[in-house]
C-alpha positions as CSV (number, residue, x, y, z in Angstrom):
1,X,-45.4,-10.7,86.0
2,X,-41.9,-10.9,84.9
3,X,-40.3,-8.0,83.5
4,X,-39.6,-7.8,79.8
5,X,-36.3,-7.3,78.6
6,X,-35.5,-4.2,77.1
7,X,-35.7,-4.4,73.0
8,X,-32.5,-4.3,71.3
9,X,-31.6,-0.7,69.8
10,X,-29.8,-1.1,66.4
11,X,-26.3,0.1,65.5
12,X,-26.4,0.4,62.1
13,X,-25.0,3.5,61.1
14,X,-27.6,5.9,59.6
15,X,-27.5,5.9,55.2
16,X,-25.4,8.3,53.3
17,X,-26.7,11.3,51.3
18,X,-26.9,10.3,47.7
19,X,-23.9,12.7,46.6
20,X,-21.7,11.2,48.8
21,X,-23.4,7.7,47.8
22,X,-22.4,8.5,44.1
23,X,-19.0,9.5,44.6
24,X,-18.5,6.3,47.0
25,X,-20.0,4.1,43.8
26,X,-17.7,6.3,41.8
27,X,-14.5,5.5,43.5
28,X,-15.5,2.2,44.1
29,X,-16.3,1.0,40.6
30,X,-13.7,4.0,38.9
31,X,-12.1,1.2,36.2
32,X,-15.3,0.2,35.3
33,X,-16.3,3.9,34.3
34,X,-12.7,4.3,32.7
35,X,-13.3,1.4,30.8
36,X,-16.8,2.2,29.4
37,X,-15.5,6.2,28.9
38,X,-14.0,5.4,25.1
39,X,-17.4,4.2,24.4
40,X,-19.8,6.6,25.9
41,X,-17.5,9.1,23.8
42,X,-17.7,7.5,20.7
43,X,-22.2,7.0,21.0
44,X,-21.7,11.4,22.0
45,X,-19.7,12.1,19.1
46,X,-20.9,9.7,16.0
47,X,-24.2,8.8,17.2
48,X,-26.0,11.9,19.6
49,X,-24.0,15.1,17.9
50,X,-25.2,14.5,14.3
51,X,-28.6,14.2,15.5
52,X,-28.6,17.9,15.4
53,X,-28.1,17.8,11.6
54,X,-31.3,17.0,11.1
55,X,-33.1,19.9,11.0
56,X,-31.8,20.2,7.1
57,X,-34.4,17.9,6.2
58,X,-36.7,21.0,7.5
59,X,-34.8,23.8,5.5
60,X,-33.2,24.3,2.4
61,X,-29.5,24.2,3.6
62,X,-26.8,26.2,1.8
63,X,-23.9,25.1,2.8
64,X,-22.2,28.5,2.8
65,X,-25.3,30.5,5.3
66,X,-25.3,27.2,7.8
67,X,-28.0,26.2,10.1
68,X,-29.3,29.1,11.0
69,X,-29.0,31.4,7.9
70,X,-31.0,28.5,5.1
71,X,-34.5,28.9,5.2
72,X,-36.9,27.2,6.6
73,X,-39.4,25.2,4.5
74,X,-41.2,22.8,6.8
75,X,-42.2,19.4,5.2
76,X,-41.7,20.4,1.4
77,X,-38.3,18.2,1.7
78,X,-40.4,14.8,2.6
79,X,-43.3,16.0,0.0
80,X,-40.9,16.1,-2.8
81,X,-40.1,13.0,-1.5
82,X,-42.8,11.0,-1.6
83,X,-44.0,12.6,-5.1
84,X,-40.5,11.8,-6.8
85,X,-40.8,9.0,-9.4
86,X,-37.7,7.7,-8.9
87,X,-37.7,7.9,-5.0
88,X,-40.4,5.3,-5.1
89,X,-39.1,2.9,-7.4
90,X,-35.8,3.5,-5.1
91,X,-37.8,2.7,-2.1
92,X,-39.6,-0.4,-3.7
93,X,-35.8,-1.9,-4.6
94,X,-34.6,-1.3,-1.0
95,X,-38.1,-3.0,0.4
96,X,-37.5,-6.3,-1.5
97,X,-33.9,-6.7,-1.2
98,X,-34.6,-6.3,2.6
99,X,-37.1,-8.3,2.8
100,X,-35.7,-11.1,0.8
101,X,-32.5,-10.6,3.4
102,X,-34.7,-10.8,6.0
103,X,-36.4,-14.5,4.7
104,X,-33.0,-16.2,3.1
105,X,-30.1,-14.3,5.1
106,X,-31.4,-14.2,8.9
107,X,-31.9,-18.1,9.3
108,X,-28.4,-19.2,8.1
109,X,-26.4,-17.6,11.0
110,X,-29.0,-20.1,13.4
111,X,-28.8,-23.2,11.0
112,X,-24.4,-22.8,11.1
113,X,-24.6,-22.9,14.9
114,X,-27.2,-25.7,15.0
115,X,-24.8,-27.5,12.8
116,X,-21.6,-26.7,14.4
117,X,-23.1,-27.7,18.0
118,X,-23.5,-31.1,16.4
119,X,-20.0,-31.6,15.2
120,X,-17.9,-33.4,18.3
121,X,-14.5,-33.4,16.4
122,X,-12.7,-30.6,18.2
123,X,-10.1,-30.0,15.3
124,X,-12.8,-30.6,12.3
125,X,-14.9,-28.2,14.8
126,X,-12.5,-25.4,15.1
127,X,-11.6,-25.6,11.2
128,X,-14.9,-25.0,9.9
129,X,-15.6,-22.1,12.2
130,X,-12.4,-20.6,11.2
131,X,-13.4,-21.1,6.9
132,X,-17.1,-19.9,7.6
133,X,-15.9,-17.1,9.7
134,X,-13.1,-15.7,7.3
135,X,-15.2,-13.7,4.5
136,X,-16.1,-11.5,7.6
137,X,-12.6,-9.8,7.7
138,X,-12.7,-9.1,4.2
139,X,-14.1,-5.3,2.7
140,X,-16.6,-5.6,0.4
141,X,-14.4,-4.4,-2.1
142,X,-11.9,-7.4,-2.1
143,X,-15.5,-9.4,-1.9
144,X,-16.9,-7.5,-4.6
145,X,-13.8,-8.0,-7.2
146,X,-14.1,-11.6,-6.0
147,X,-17.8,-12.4,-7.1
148,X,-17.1,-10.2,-10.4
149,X,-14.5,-12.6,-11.1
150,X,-16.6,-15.7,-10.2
151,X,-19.6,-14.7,-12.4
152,X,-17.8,-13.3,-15.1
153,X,-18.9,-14.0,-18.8
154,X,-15.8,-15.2,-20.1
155,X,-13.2,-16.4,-17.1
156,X,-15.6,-16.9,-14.2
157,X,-15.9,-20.4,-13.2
158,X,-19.8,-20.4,-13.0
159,X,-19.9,-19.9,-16.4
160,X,-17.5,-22.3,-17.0
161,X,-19.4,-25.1,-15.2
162,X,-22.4,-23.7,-17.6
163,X,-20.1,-23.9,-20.7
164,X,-19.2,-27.5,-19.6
165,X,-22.9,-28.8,-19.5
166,X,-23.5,-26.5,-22.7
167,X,-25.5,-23.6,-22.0
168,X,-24.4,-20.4,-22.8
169,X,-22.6,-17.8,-20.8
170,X,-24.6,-15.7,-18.5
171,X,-23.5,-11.8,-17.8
172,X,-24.9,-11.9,-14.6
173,X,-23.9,-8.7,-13.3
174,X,-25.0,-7.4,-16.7
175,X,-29.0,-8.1,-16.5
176,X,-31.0,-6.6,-13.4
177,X,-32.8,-10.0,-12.8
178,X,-29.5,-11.4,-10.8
179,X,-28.8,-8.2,-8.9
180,X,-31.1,-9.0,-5.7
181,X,-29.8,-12.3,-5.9
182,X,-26.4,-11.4,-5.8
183,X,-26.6,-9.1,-3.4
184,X,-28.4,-11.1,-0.7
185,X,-26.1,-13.9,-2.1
186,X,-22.8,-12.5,-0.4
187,X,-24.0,-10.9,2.1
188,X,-25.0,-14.6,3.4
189,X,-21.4,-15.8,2.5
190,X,-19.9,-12.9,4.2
191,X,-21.4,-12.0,7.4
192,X,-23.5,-15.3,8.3
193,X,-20.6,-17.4,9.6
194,X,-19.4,-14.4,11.9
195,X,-23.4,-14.5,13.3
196,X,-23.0,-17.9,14.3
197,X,-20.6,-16.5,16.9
198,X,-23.8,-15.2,19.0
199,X,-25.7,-18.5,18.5
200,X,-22.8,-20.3,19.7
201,X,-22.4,-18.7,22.7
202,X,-26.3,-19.0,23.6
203,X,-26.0,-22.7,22.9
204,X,-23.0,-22.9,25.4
205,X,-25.1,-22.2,28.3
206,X,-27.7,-25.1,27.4
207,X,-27.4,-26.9,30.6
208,X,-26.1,-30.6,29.5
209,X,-27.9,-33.0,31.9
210,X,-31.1,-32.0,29.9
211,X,-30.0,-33.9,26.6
212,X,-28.6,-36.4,29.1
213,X,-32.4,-36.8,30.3
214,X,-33.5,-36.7,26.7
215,X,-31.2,-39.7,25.7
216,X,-32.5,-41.9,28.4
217,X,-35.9,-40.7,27.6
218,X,-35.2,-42.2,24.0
219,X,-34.8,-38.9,22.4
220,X,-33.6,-38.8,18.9
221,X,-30.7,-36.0,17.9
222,X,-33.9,-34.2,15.8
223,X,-36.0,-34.3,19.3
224,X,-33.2,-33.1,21.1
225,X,-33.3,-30.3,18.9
226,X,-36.5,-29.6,18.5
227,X,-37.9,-29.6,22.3
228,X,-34.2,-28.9,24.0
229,X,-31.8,-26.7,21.5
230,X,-34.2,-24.1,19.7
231,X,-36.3,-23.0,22.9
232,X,-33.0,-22.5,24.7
233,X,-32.0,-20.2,22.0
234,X,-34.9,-18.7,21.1
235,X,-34.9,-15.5,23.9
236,X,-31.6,-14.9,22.0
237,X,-32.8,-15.5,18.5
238,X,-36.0,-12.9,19.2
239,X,-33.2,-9.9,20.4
240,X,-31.8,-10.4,16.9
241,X,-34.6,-10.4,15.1
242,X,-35.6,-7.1,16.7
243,X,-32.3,-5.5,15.7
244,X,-32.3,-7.1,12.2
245,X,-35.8,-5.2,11.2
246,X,-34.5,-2.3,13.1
247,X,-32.3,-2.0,10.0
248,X,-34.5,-3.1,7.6
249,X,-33.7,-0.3,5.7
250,X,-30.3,0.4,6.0
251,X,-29.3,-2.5,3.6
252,X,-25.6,-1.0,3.5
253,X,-24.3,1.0,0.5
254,X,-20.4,-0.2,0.7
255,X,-22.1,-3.7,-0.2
256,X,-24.1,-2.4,-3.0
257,X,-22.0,0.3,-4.3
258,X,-19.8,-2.5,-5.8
259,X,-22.4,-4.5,-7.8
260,X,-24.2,-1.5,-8.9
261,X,-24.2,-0.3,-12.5
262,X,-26.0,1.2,-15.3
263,X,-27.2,-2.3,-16.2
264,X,-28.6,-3.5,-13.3
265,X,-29.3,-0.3,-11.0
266,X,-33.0,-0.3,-11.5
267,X,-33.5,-3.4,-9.7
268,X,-29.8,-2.9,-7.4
269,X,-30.6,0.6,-6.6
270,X,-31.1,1.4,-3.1
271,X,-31.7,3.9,-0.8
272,X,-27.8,4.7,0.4
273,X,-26.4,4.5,-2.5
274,X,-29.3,7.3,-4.1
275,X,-28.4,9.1,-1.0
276,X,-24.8,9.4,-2.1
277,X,-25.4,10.3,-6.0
278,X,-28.2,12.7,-4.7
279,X,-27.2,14.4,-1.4
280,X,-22.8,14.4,-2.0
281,X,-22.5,14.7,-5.8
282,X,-25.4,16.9,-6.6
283,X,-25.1,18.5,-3.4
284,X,-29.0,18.1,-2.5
285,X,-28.1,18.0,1.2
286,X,-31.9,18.8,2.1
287,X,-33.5,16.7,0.1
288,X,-31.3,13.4,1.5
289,X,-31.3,14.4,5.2
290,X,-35.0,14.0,5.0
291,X,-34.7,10.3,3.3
292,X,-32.5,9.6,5.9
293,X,-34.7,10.9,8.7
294,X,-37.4,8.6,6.8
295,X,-34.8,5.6,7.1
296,X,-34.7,5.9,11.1
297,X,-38.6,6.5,11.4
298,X,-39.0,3.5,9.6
299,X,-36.7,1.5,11.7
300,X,-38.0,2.8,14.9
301,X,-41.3,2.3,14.1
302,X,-40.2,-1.5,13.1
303,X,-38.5,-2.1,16.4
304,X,-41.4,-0.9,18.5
305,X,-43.9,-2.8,16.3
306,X,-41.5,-6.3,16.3
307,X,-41.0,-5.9,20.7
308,X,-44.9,-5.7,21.4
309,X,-45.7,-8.4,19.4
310,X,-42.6,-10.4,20.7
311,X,-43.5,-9.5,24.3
312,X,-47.0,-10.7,23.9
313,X,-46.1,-14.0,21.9
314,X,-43.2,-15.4,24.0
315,X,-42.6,-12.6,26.9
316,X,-38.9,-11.5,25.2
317,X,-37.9,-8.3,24.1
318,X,-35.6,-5.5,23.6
319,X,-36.6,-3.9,26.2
């Protein structure tokens, strides 16, 4: 028989030890960690550190013996909570203005970029991005004094158009029946032309040559939509769902605060802005750290619920 050739011994150099492996990754990729440093700080300062404060919800804090000298008084905070008249009908307000945000306000931002994705005059294009998008880098302050002065009784131009067909003047921010639908109103003229932005780039990645294939296959522009457009966006429409009813109840008090008033509050009341009259003018620090620990439950709770069932529906998720 033949002798066999020797097997081939491998040069490869043995693998590093996985300090020196991170600081080789480190120096390698040291912008990228440089770069992401201003965040990670901000998420340890603003986000991780107040975490700690939480134990007031568990104690009755005085401000002046700290942390460690209030006493402890277990779950009396979140009893008093749940027992409080006005806590409830608080809670009930902040449910259905959610809820109403989640229904009218969360399908606008899809319907602008379906909409825009159609248009295929660059300028018109670019020029109704840029009107849709504006409200966005105004404060709710500047949008609040605008609205007051569009609804108001005597100069506002809604009640103008109303005086014109002859019905009478409406104080709208003067009755509690209008306040939910001002509220949800705005925030769809503010903020839903700046989510169009994540639609948008979700619909850029649609590969073309599939409407291309749909045209010859006689597709109609409401087909192409239909079977092409929507399940191409969906993954991404699913992730913002997810982090929509993760803040289902965190409505925003800036955008509240300046509609709110004794006329309307028991239907425009929510959940931040009792936080601020309770816990930082009548100093009831205990009492709205636990409302605010309730908040987070709530959304977590939310978020978890929302990613099983989206995993088991269409296989996307947070995570």
């Amino acid at each position: 028989m033949p002798e066999q050739a020797p097997a081939a011994i491998s040069a490869s150099s043995p693998a590093l030890p996985a300090p020196k492996r991170r600081m080789s990754n480190l120096r390698k990729y040291k912008a990228l960690y440089l770069i992401s440093l201003p965040g990670i700080i901000y998420f340890i300062v603003f986000k991780y550190l107040p975490l700690l404060g939480s134990v007031m919800a568990f104690q009755n804090y005085n401000i002046f013996k700290g942390f460690t000298g209030s006493p402890w008084v277990g779950l009396d905070q979140f009893r008093r909570m749940f027992t409080y008249p006005e806590f409830l009908r608080i809670l009930e307000n902040t449910v259905l203005i959610g809820f109403y945000d989640l229904i009218f306000a969360f399908p606008v931002p899809i319907i602008f970029a379906l909409l825009l994705n159609e248009l295929r005059k660059v300028v018109y294009k670019r020029i109704l991005q840029t009107v849709v998008y504006l409200p966005h880098f105004l404060s709710w302050v500047i949008i609040g004094g605008i609205m007051i002065g569009i609804l108001s009784p005597t100069t506002g131009i809604v009640n103008q158009v109303l005086n014109a067909f002859g019905l009478k003047s409406i104080y709208f921010l003067g009755e509690d029946s209008y306040i939910r639908s001002i509220l949800v109103g705005t925030g769809i003229w503010k903020d839903s032309g700046w989510g169009t932005i994540v639609y948008l780039a979700a619909l850029a990645s649609v590969n073309p040559e599939l409407y291309e294939a749909a045209r010859i296959d006689g597709a109609s522009r409401w087909r192409q939509t239909l079977s092409i457009t929507i399940p191409a966006i969906l993954p991404t429409i699913t992730i913002m769902f997810l982090l929509h009813i993760g803040n289902f109840l965190d409505f925003g008090f800036e955008r509240v605060f300046v509609f709110v008033n004794s006329l309307n509050e028991s239907k425009g009341d929510i959940l931040d802005t009792y936080i601020y009259r309770v816990g930082l003018i009548d100093q009831q620090y205990s009492y709205t750290t636990a409302i605010g620990l309730f908040k987070s439950v709530v959304g977590l709770v939310l978020v978890m619920i929302g990613n099983t069932l989206s995993k088991r529906a269409s296989g996307e998720g947070l995570y």
